[in-house]
N, C-alpha and C positions, 0 to 999 in steps of 0.2 A: 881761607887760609892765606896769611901773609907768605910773601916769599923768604924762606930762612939760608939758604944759600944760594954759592957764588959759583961753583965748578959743576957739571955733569960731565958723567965718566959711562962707560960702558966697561964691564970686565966681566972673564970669566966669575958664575956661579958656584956658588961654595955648595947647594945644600943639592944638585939637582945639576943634571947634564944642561948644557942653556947659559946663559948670559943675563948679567944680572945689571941695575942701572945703580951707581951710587949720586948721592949728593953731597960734597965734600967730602966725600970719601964714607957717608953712611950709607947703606943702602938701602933701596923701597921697597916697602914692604906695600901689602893689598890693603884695603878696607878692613879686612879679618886679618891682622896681623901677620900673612903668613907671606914667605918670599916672595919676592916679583922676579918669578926666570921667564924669561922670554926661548922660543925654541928656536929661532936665528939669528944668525946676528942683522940682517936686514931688519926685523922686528923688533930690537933691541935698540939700532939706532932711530928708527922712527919716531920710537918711544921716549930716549934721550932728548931728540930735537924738541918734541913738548914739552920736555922740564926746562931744556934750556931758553926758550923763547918766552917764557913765563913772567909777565911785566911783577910789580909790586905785589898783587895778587893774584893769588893761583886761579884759573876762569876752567870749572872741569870740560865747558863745551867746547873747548881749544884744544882739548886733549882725548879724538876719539879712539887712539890705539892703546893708547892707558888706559883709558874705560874700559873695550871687548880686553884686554890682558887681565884684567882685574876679574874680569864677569868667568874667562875662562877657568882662572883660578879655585874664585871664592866659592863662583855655582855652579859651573858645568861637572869639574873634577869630583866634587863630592855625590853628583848623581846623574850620569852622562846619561845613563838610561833615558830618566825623565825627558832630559830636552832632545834625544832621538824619536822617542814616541810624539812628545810636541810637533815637533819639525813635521814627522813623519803624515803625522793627522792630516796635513793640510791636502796628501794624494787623495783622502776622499771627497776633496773639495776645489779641488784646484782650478783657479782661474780662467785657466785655459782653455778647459770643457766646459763652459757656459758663453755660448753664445748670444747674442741678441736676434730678434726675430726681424728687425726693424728697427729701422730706413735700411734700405736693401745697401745704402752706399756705408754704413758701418758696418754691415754684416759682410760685406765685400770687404773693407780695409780686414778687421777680425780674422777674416779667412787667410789673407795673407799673410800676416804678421804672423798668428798664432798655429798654423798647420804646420809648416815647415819645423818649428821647434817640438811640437807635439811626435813628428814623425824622427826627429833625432831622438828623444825621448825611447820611441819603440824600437828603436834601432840598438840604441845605445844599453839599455835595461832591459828587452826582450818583454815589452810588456804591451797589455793592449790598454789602452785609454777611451772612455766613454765620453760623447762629445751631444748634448745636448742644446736645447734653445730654452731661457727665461732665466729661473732661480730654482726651479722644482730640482730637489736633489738626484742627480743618478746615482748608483751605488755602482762601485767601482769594482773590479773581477777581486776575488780576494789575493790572487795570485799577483798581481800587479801592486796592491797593499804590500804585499810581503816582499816583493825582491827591492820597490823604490823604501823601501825601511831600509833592508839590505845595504843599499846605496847609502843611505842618511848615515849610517851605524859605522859604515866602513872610517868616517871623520875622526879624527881626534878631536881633544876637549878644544883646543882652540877654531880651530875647523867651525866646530860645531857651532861655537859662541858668535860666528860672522854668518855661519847658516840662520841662523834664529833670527836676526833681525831682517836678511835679505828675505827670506820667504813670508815674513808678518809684513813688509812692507808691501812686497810686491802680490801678495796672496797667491802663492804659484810655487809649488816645490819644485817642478819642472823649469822656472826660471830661475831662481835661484839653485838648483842643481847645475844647470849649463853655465851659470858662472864661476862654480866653483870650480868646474871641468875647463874651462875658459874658451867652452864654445862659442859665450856668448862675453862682451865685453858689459860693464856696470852701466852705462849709460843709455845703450841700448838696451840693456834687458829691464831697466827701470824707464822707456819711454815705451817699452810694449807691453807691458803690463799696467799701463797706465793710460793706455790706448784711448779709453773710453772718455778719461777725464779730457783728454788731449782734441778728444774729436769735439765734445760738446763745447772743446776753450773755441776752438776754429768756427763754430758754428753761431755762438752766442756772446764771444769775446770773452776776455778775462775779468773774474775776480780777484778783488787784490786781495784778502782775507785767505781764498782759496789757491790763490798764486803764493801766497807768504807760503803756506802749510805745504807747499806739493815741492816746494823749493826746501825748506826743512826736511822733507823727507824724502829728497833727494840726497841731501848731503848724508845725513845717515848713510843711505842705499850704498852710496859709492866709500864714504868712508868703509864700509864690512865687507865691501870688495877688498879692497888696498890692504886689509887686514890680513882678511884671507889671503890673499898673493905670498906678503912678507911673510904668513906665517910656516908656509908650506915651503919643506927643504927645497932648493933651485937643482 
């Protein structure tokens, strides 16, 4: 899409409590034609700032808060359920409760990194977590299912829409939980959950291929951070 205007505005929302962005004075609408309200004004102007920096052509991977505000929109709003149960899936899988058997010196890093959040986790949720060795699945208590759903559910549609992408990246509801609680900061919780890649970089050197890709979804990881942040009333 070419760029068709000259001014970005932030104003109050006509259709919907929120803040809306215009472009010469129209305002943006979603992929599905429907309002673009944003829920703060921090979120609002975030959003402004990618329409305004916008060269000759619009580039959508220059614009990640427009993207999750659209996704919040378009597909959370119409079935929050769905991406609660999504999200939620991942406690019976989570990252965090698979350990490695070997080299004793990753299962040592592992332990470090990953105990301490696990025990915020039981603290915070009242929940107990099963922590095995390999990829053999453990099945999770069902009571710890139900209340970290609990937790997932407690989000609003926009909430949700930065949950989704932080937990698929980092494969860990638990890390991406504690970032939305902001126990955990975006860069650290996307360098420990990514532990394993990090330890085989240090031990084998890098790939550029596999350095391009973990840098890509890095910047996702921390953009659905910043999202989440702006989106949640201060």
């Amino acid at each position: 899409m070419k760029r068709f205007w000259t001014d970005v505005a932030v104003v109050p929302a006509d259709s919907a409590p929120g803040y809306a962005i215009t472009l010469d004075t129209r305002p943006v609408r979603t992929p599905m034609r429907l309002p673009l309200v944003l829920p703060t004004r921090a979120l609002a102007d975030a959003v402004a700032a990618e329409w305004a920096t916008q060269g000759e052509e619009v580039d959508p991977r220059t614009m990640p808060m427009t993207g999750l505000s659209n996704a919040a929109i378009d597909r959370v709003m119409p079935d929050a359920k769905l991406f609660v149960d999504q999200i939620a899936a991942y406690a019976e899988t989570d990252l965090l409760c698979y350990r490695a058997d070997a080299p004793n010196t990753l299962v040592a890093r592992q332990a470090e990194a990953w105990d301490p959040l696990l025990a915020w986790a039981r603290t915070r949720y009242d929940v107990a977590l099963r922590v095995t060795t390999g990829i053999v699945h453990v099945a999770q208590p069902p009571e710890t299912l139900a209340r970290l759903r609990t937790a997932v559910a407690a989000h609003d549609a926009h909430a949700l829409a930065a949950l989704s992408p932080l937990t698929t990246i980092a494969g860990s509801l638990i890390a991406a939980l504690a970032v939305a609680e902001r126990h955990l900061d975006a860069d650290a919780a996307f360098d420990l959950t990514h532990l394993d890649e990090l330890w085989q970089v240090e031990r084998w050197g890098e790939d550029t291929l596999a350095t391009e890709a973990r840098v890509l979804r890095k910047a996702d990881f921390v953009a659905a951070a910043r999202f989440l942040d702006l989106s949640s009333p201060r």
